[in-house]
C-alpha positions in Angstrom: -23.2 -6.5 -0.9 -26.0 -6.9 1.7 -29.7 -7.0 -0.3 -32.4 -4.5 1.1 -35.5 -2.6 0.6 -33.4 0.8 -0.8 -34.9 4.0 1.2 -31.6 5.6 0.4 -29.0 4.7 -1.5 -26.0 3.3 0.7 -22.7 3.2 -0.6 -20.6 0.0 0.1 -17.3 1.0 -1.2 -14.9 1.7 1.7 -14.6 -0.4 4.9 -17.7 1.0 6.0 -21.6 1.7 5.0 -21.6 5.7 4.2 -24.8 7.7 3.2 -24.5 10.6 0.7 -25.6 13.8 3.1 -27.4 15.1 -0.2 -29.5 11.5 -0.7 -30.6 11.9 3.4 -31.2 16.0 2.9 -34.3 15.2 0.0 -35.2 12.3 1.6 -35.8 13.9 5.4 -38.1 16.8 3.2 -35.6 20.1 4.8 -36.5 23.0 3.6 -33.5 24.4 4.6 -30.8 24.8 1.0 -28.0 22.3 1.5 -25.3 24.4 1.4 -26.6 26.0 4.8 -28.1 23.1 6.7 -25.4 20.7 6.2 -22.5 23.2 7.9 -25.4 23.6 10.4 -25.6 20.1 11.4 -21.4 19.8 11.8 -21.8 22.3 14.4 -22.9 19.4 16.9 -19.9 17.8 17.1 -18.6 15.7 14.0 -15.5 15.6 12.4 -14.3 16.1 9.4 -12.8 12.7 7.6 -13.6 10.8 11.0 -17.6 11.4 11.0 -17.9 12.2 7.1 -16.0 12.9 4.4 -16.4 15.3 1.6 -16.7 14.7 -2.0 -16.7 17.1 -5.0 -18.0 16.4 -8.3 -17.9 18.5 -11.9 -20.8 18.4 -14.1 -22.2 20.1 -17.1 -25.2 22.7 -16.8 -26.2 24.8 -19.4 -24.8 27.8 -17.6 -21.2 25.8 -18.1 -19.4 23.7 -16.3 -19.8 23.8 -12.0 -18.9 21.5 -8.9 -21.2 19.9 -6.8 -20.6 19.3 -3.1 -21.3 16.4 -1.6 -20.6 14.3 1.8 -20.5 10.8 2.4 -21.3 9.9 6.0 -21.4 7.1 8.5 -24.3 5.6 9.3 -23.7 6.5 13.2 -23.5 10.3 12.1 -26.7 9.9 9.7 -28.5 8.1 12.6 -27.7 11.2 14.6 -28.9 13.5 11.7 -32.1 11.9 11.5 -33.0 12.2 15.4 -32.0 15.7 15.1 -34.6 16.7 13.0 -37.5 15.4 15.0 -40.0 14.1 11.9 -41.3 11.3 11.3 -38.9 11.0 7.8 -36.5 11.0 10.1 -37.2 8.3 12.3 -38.1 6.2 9.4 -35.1 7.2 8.1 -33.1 6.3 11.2 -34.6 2.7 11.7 -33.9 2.1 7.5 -29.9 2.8 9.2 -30.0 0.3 12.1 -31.1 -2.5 10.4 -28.2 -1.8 8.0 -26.2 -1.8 10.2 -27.3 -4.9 11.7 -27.2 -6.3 8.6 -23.8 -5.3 7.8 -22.7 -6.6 11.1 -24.1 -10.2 11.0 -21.9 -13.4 11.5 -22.9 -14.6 8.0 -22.1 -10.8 6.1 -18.7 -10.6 8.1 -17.9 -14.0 6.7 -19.1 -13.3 3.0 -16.6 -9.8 3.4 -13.7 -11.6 4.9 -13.9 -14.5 2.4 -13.9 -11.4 -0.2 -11.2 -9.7 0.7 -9.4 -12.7 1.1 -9.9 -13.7 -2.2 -9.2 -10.2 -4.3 -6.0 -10.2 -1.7 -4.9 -13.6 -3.5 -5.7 -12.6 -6.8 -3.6 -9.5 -6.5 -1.0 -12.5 -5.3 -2.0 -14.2 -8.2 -1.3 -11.7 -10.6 1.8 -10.2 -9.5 3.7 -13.6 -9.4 2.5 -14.0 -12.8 3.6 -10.8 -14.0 7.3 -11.8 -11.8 7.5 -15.1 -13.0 9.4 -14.7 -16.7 12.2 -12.4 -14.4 12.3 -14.9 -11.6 13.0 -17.8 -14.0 15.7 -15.7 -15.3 17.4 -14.5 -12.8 17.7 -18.2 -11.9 18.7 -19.4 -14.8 21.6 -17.1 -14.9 22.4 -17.3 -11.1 23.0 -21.2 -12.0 25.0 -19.8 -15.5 28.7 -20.8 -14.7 29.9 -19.5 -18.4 30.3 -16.5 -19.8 28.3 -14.6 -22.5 28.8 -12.1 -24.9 27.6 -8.4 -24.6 25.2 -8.8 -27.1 24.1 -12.2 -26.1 23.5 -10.1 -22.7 21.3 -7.5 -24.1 19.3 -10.0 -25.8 18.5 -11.8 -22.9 17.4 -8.7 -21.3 15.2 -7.4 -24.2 13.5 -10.8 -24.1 12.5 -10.0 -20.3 10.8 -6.6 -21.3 14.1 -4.2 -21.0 14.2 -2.0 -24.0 17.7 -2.6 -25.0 19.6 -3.7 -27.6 23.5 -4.6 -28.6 24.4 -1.0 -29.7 23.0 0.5 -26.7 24.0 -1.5 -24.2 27.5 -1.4 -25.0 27.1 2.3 -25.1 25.2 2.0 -21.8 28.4 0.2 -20.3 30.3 2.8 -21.4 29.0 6.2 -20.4 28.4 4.0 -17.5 32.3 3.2 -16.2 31.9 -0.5 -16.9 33.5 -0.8 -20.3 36.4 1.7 -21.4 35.1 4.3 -23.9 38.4 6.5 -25.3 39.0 5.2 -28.5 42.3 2.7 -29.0 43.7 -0.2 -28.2 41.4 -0.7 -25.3 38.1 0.6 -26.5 35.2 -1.6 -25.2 37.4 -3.3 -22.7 36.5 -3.6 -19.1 37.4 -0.8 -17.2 39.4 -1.6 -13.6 36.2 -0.9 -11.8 34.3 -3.6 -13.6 37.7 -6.3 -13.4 37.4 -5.6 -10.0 33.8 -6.1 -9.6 35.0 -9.4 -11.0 31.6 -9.1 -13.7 33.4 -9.1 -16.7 36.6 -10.9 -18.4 38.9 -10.7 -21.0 38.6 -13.5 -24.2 41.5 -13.6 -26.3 41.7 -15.5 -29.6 44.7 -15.7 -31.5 44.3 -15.3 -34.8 46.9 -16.8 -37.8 46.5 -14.9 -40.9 47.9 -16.1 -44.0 51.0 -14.0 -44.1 51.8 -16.3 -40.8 52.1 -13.4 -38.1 49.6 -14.3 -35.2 47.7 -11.3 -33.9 44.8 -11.9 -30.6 41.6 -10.1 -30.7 40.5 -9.1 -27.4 36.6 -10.0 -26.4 34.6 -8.5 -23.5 32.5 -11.2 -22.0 30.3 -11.3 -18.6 30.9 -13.5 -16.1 28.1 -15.7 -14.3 28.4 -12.5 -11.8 28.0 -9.9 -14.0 24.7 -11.2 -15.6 23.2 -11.4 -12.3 24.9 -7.8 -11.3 23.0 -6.6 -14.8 19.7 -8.4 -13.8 19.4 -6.8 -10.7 20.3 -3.4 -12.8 17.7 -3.5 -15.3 14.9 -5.4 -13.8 14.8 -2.8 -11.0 16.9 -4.3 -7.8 20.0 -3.3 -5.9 22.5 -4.5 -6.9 24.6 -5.8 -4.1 27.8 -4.5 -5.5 27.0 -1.2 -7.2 
């Protein structure tokens, strides 16, 4: 922010210097109420968000609660405002703008802005790969996963990466979803055609000798290395390429 004698307050917070018209009203001495000189002084030509900007404000009075109107304006539209009035405020006022302006435009302030913005740009940068990272590793991880896991295993690997999620629910998810079958029999929980197609789920069977000697399988839904990414990209908010 550039350091100067404050005749009026200038505001630094957009990509420009702006005045508040109220700050330049008291400090030019107008007799004239606000509310009636300011509209007066648009008449000569300025625009709306181009030349100023308006800005309304609540506050607390004893007679309750009202809004204040105020403008913030250029410093090429407050220079103007300033000659118009023909005082000796205003030309104080006015020479206060140019060197501000002069200010704000010098080689070594342009460098000290750039160099700012550059630097709040690469923290922003900073932050969001930060915030990325845990889903990136991830996603890589299971991109380079050649087995497959169980639903539950699944869910937990998603809960850990900030999806609110577990077991129950995400087999219920697949479900009402078409992936996993959901009448009740043989095939409940199984992958539907849709999903064996999709090729992001298979079919573990384990036989199973019980002690009478009969040999039953048990039938396990597992994801493929394809259909963890399918449900990364899903859950962690990307298209999935196959959906």
């Amino acid at each position: 922010m550039i350091q100067t004698n404050t005749l009026i307050p200038i505001n630094y917070d957009s990509d420009r210097p702006t005045v508040s018209a109220r700050e330049l009203h008291n400090f030019l001495e107008i007799d004239t109420r606000f509310n009636v000189w300011f509209p007066r002084m648009t008449a000569y030509g300025f625009t709306e968000n181009a030349d100023f900007a308006r800005l309304s404000q609540k506050c607390d009075t004893l007679g309750g609660e009202q809004t204040t109107v105020d403008y913030q304006l250029t410093l090429d539209m407050a220079k103007e405002l300033c000659m118009i009035q023909r005082t000796e405020r205003g030309k104080q006022a006015r020479q206060y703008f140019i060197e501000i302006e002069k200010r704000w435009n010098d080689p070594e302030t342009l460098m000290a802005r750039a160099l700012k913005m550059a630097d709040e740009k690469i923290g922003r940068l900073e932050s969001r790969i930060e915030s990325e990272k845990p889903k990136v590793l991830f996603a890589d991880s299971v991109c380079a996963s050649k087995n497959s896991i169980l639903v539950g295993e699944m869910a937990k690997l998603l809960k850990q990466n900030g999806v609110d999620i577990g077991e129950k629910r995400f087999f219920r998810w697949l479900r009402e979803n078409g992936y996993l079958i959901a009448r009740y029999g043989t095939d409940y929980n199984m992958p539907t055609q849709k999903s064996m197609e999709l090729k992001i789920f298979e079919i573990k069977e384990t036989s199973i000798t019980h002690s009478s000697g009969t040999v039953t399988v048990s039938k396990t839904p597992k994801l493929t290395g394809k259909g963890q990414q399918y449900f990364i990209n899903k859950f962690l908010g990307k298209e999935a390429n196959n959906s």
